[in-house]
C-alpha positions in Angstrom: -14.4 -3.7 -2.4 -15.8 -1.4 -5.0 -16.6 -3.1 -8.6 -18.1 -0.2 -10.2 -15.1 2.5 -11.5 -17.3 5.4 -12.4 -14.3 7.9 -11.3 -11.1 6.7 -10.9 -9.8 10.1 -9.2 -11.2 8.8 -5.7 -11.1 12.9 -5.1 -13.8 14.5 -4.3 -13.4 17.5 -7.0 -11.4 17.5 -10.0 -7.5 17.0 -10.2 -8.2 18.2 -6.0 -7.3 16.1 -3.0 -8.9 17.4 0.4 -8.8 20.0 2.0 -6.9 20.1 5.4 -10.3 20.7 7.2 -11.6 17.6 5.5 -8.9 15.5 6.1 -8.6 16.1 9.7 -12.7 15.1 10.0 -11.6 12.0 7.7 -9.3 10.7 10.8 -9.5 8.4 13.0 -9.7 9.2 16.5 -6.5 9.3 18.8 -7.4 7.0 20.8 -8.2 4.3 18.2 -4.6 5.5 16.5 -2.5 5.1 19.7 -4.3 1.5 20.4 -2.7 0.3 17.1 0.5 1.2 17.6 3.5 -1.5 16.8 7.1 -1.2 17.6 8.2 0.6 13.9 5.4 3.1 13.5 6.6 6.4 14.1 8.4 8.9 11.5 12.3 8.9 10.9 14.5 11.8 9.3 17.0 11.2 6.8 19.3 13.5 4.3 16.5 13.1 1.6 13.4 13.4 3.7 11.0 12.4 6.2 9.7 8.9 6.1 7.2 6.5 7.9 8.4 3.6 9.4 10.7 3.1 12.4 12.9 0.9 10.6 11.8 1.2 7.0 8.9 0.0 5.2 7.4 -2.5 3.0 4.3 -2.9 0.6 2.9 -6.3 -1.4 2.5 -6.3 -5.0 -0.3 -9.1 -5.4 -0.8 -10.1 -9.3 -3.6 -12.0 -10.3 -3.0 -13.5 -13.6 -6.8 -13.3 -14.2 -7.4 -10.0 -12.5 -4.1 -8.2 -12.3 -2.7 -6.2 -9.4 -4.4 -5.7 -5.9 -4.6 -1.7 -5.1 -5.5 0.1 -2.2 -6.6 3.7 -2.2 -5.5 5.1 0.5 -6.7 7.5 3.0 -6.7 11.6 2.7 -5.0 11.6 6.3 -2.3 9.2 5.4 0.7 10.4 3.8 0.5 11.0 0.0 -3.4 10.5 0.8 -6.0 10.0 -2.1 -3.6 8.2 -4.0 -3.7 4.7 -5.1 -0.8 2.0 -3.8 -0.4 -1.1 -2.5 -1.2 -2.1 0.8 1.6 -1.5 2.9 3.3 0.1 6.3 6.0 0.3 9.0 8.1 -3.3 9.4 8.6 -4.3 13.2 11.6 -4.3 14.6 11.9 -8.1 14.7 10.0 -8.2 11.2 12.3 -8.9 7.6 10.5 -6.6 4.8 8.4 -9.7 3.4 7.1 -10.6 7.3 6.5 -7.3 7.3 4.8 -6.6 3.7 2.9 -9.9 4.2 1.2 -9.0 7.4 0.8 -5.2 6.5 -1.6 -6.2 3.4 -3.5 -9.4 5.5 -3.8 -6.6 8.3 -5.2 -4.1 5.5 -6.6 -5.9 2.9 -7.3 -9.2 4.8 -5.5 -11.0 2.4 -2.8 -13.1 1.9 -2.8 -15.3 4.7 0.0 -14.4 7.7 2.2 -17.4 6.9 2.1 -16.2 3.1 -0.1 -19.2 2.0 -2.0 -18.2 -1.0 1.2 -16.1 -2.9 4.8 -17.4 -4.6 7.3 -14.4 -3.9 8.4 -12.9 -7.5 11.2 -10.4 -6.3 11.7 -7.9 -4.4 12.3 -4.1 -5.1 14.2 -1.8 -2.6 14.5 2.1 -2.4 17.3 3.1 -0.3 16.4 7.0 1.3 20.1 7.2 2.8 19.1 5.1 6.7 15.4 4.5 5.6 14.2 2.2 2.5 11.0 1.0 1.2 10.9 -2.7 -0.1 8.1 -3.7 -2.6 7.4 -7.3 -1.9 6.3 -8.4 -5.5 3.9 -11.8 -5.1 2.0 -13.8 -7.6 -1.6 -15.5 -6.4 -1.5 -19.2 -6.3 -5.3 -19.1 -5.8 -8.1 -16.4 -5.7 -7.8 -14.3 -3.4 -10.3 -12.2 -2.0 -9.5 -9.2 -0.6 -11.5 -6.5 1.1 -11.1 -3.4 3.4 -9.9 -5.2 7.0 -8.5 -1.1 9.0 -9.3 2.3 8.7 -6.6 2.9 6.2 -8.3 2.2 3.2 -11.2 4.0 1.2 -11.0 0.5 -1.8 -9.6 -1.9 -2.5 -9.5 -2.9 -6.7 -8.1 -5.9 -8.9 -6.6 -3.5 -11.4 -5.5 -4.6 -15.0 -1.5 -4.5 -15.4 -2.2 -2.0 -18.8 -5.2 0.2 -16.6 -2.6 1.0 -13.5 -1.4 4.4 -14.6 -4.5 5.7 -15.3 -5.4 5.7 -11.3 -3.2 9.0 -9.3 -1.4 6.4 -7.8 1.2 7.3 -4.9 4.5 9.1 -6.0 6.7 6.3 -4.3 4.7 3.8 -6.5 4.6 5.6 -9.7 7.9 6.2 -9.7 8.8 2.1 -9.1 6.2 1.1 -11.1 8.1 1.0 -14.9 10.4 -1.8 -13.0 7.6 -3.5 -10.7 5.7 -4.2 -13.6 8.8 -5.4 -15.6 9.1 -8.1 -13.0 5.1 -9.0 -13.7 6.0 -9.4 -17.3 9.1 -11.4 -17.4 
């Protein structure tokens, strides 16, 4: 996990995200992609779009009291890459959106522990896409966590002060939640 912030763009030009050539030598290969497959990962069509996740998606919204909220930025080859989120991905078909939140940020960011130990759930905040949604688990530490990069899916990992978020390009989806996410924080 990076402790320095010396450019918060995580681009590697100004206000410019890769290019397609450099994203496509940024990727994983195949092979290692197909090996981590689970049962939601794959891409579903609704009315308003195009979505990852099988049967929907979730994210975990870790606040630190001390050090504020755990964000990943992500990869250029993931969708809405170079952009800062949470950690997050595809719930399993047998998963509930916190299961699947939960292990989606211990698989990415090593952190919390599978059975939740280590967070209180706050809330939770739900974006319906007309057959897909994405639900932001929202989580308060109960102890320091420690969080670093655990896949291929992240370039960092930062504790980011509540008042400093919107200053990283953070992920549309995110952005756009993040006036009632953060509401929940300060209540």
């Amino acid at each position: 996990m990076s402790t320095s912030d010396p450019d918060r763009s995580g681009s590697p030009g100004p206000d410019r995200g890769p290019t397609p050539a450099e994203a496509r030598r940024s990727m994983p290969p195949i092979e290692e992609l197909r090996a981590r497959r689970r049962s939601g990962d794959g891409w579903i069509e609704t009315p308003q779009g195009r979505f990852w996740g099988r049967f929907g998606a979730a994210g975990l919204l870790i606040h630190d009291r001390e050090r504020g909220v755990l964000l990943q930025h992500r990869v250029p080859w993931s969708a809405h890459g170079d952009t800062w989120g949470i950690p997050g991905g595809a719930i399993d078909a047998d998963e509930t959106p916190t299961a699947g939140a939960i292990r989606e940020c211990h698989e990415e960011a090593g952190v919390p522990a599978l059975d939740g130990t280590g967070i209180r759930i706050l809330d939770t905040h739900v974006v319906d896409k007309d057959g897909w949604s994405y639900t932001t688990v929202i989580a308060e530490a109960t102890e320091r966590l420690e969080a670093f990069i655990a896949d291929i899916e992240s370039l960092d990992l930062r504790w980011v002060p509540l008042d400093e978020v919107t200053d990283y390009p953070l992920h549309p989806g995110f952005a756009a939640a993040w006036p009632q996410l953060r509401a929940v924080l300060d209540a």
